[in-house]
N, C-alpha and C positions, 0 to 999 in steps of 0.2 A: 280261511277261518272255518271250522268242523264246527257241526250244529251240537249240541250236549244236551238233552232232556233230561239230565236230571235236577234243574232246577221245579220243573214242573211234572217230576214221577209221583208226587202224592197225588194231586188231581186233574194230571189228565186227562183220565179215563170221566169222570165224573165231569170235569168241564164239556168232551168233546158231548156228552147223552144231552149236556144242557143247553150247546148252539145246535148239535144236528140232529137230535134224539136219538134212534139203533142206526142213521144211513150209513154211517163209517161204520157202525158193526156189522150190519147186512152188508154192505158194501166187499166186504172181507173174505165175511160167510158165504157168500155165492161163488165164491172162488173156487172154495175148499173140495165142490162137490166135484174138480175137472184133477185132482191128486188120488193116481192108482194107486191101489195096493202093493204094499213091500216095493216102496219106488225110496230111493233117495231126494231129500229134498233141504233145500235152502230159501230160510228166511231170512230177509234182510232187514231192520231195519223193524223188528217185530214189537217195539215199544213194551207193556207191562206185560204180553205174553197170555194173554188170554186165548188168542188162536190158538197156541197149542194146546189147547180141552177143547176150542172146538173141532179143532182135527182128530181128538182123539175119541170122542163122541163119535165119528166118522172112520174110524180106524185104530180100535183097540189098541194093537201091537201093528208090526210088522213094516213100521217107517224107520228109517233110516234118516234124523232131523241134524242139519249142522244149524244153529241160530247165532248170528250175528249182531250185534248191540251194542252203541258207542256209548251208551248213559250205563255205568256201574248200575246208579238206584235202580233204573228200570227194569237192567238185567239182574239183581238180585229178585226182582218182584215173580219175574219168568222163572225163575229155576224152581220158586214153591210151587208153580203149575202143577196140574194133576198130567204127565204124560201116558199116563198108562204102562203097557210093553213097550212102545214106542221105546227107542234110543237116541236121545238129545245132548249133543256135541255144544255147548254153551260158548262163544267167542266173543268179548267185551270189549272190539274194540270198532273201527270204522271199515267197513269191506275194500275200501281200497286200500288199505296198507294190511289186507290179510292175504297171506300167499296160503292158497288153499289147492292142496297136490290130491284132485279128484273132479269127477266131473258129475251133475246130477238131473233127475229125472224130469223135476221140477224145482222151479224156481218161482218165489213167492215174494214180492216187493210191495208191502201195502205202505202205502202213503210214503213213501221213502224221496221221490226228484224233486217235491216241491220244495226241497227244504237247499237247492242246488239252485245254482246259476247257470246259463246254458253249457259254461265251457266244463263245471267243477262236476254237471248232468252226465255231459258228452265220456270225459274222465271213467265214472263210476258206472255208466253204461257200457262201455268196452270191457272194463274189467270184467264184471258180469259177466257178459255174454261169453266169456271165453268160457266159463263157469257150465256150460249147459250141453250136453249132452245132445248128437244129433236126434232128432225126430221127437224133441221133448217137447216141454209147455213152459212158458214162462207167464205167473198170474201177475197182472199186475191192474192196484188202486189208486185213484188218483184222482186229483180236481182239474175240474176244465171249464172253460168257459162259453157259453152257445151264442151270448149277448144279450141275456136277460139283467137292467140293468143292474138289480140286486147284489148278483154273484160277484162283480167288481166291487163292489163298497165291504164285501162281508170278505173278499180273498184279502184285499189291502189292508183292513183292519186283522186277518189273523196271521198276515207277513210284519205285521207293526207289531203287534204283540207278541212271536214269537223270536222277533229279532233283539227284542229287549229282554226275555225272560230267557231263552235258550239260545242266543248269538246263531242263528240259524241266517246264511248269507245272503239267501234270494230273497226278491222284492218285487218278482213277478215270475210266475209261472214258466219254468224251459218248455219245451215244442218236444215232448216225450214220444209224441208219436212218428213226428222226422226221425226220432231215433230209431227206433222198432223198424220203419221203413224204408231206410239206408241201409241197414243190414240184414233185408229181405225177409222178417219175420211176415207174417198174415195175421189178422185176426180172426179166431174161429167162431169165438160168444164173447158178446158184449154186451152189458146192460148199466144203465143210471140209474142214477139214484137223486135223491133231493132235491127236485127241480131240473136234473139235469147236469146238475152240478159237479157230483162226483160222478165217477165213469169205472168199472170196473171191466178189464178185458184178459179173455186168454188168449197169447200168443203163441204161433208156432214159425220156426222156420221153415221159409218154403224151400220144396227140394227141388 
């Protein structure tokens, strides 16, 4: 079952400022700053597409952007973006049924596994990675959990309401990081956000 936001492309954006305030948009934004210049780059999963201005606040021109996005609404919302010079390749549909003949610089996954079960995670995490270019970065945001008892009552409640609004199939968090570290990525910078809660890291393959 493929998760679909566009029952909730008017306000998710506006919902998520009103459970986490900016931490999912900081969370994003501190990514941004580990994307070279005139590097190719792949987002997945990039919701109403706000990143891409603040990428381009960051990088005028000289990206080379494929953006992938399973919600039409959401990805119509992305394409009025301001990119700049930047070049934005727009794909509408789910990354694992996109055969994409090229490999890139970076790779940008915000908030993209939680919305996956371990095996549907495993799936869409290989595809990927074939996706990545040696000696690149893959950025990726995410929730986790430290055992504060909060974070459990608030991730269950936003797997129960996204599983009603957006058929999104997980009901608990995959192990994202067994996956980075089964196929020998490291991390280089890592930082939290909200209590701890979200987790934003850049990865590389180690050589």
């Amino acid at each position: 079952m493929a998760s679909n936001y566009n029952n909730s492309a008017w306000f998710y954006d506006g919902l998520s400022r009103l459970v986490y305030g900016r931490a999912l948009i900081n969370a994003q934004i501190y990514l941004l700053q580990f994307v070279p210049a005139n590097s190719s780059v792949l987002i997945v999963g990039g919701g109403t597409g706000w990143i891409l201005e603040e990428l381009t606040k960051i990088h005028p021109s000289g990206l080379s952007i494929t953006y992938v996005e399973i919600a039409a609404d959401m990805m119509a919302r992305s394409m009025r973006r301001n990119n700049g010079l930047n070049s934005v390749a727009f794909i509408n549909d789910a990354i694992e049924n996109v055969a994409i003949n090229e490999v890139f610089d970076v790779i940008i996954t915000p908030f993209l596994f939680d919305n996956f079960t371990e095996a549907t995670a495993e799936k869409v995490f290989k595809h990927i990675h074939q996706l990545l270019r040696a000696g690149a970065i893959w950025l990726n945001a995410d929730f986790q959990l430290t055992g504060k008892w909060w974070q459990s009552i608030l991730l269950k409640s936003m797997f129960l309401f996204f599983r009603m609004f957006c058929k999104i199939e997980a009901s608990q968090l995959p192990d994202v990081e067994r996956l980075f570290n089964a196929r020998g990525y490291r991390a280089v910078e890592r930082r939290s956000f909200y209590g701890d809660f979200i987790i934003s890291t850049a990865y590389k393959p180690s050589l």
